[in-house]
N, C-alpha and C positions, 0 to 999 in steps of 0.2 A: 533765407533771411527772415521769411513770416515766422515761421514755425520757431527760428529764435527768439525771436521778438517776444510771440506769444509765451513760449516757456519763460523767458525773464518777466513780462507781466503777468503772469500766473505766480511765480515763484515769490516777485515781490510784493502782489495781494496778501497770498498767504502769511506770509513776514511781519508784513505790518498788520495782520488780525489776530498774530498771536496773543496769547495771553499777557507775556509779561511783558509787550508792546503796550496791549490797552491797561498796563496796570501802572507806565511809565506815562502814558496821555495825563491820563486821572490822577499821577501825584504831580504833572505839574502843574494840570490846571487846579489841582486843592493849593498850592503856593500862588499861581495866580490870583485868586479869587481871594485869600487871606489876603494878598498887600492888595490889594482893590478893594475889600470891605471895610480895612483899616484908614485907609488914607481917603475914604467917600466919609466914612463914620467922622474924620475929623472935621473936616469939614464941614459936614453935614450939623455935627454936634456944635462948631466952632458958629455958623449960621445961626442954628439955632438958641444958641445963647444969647443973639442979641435980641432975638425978639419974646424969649422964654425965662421965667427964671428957674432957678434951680437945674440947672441943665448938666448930667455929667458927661464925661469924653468917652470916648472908645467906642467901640461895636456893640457894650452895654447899654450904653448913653442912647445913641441912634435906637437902640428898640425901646426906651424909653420915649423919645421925642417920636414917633414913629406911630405911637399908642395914641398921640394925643389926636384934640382935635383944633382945626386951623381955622380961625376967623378971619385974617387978614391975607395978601396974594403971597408977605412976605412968609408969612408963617406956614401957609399952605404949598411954595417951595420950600422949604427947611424941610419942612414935614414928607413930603415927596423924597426928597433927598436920603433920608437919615431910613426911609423904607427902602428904596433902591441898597442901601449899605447892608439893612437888615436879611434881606433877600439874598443877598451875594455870602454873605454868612453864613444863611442858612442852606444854599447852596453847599458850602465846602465844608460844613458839617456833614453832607449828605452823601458827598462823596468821600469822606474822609471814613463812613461807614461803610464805602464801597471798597476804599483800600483794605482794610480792618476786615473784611470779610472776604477779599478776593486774592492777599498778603501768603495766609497760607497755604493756600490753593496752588500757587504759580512759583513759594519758593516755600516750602513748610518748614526746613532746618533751619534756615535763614532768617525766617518770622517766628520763630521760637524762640529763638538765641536775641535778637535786635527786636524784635515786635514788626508787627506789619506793616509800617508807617514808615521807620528806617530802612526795613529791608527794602519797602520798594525806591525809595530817596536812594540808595544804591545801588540800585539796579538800573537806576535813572540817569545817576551821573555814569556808571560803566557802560553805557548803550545799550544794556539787554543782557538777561539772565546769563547768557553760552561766555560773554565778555568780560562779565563779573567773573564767573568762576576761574577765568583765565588767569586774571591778576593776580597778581605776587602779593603777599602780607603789606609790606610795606606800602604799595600804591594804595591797598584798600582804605591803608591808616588816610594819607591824605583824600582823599576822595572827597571833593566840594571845598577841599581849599585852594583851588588854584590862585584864585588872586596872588594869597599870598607866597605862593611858589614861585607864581613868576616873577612877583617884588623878590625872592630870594635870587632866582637865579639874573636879574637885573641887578643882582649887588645891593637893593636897597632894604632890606629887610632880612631876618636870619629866618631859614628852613622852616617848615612848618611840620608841626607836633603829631597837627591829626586835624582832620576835615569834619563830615558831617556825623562819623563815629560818637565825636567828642557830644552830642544830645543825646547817647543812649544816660539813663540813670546810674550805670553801673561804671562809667568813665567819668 
C-alpha cells in the first residue's frame, strides 16, 4: 500500500511539473490578472476622476494616474489603486512573454500554426498537451465555447460555430 501510494505521488509530481502543465498555470493566470488589471484600472481610473482632471479609463489611464503625485488622502488612495492595476498589467505582460517564449518549446507545430498564446489557451481548455491531440476536429472548433453549447444542448441557443479558435487572425 506505501509503495502505491508513493509511486502515485511520484507519478502525479511529475504530471503536474510538466511543461505544458506549467504553460497551462501561466495562460490562466495571464487571463486572470488581465480581468483584475482591467476591472482595478476602472475603478481605480473611475476614483480618480473625481479628485483629478483630465483622467483617462483603462489600464492606460491607471499608469497615467499612477505617475502622478497625491496631495490629498483621497488622491493618494486613487493613486495607490490605479499602481496596484499598473502592476498587475505589468505582471501579465511578463508572463505573457513567458507564454510567447515557452508556446513553442511545449507544442512548436501548434504555436506555429495558432501562435503561442492560442496554442496554449488550447491546451488549457483540453487539459494538457496528450488530451488536446486526442480530440476530434470538431471539438477543437468548439474549444472555450461551452457556455454556449450547453445553452444549445438546453434547447436555448443554436450550436456553436467555434470557441477560442475564432481569435486566431486568420478565422
Amino acid at each position: 500500500r506505501e509503495a502505491t501510494l508513493a509511486g502515485t505521488r511520484a507519478a502525479v509530481r511529475e504530471r503536474e511539473r510538466a511543461d505544458d502543465q506549467q504553460l497551462i498555470h501561466a495562460v490562466r493566470a495571464m487571463s486572470d490578472l488581465a480581468e483584475t488589471a482591467n476591472e482595478l484600472a476602472e475603478r481605480g481610473t473611475e476614483w480618480a476622476g473625481s479628485v483629478f482632471d483630465d483622467v483617462r479609463g483603462g489600464v492606460d489611464g491607471a499608469r497615467d494616474v499612477a505617475a502622478r503625485d497625491p496631495e490629498t488622502p483621497s488622491e493618494e488612495r486613487a493613486v495607490s489603486l490605479c499602481r496596484r492595476a499598473a502592476d498587475l498589467a505589468d505582471e501579465r505582460d511578463d508572463i505573457a512573454d513567458y507564454v510567447e517564449r515557452q508556446g513553442p518549446a511545449v507544442a512548436p507545430n501548434l504555436s506555429a500554426l495558432a501562435g503561442p498564446v492560442l496554442a496554449a489557451r488550447l491546451i488549457a481548455l483540453a487539459g494538457g498537451l496528450g488530451e488536446l491531440a486526442k480530440k476530434p476536429s470538431g471539438t477543437l472548433q468548439v474549444l472555450g465555447a461551452e457556455d454556449a453549447l450547453f445553452a444549445h444542448l438546453r434547447g436555448h441557443a443554436p450550436s456553436p460555430k467555434h470557441g477560442a479558435i475564432y481569435t486566431h487572425e486568420y478565422v
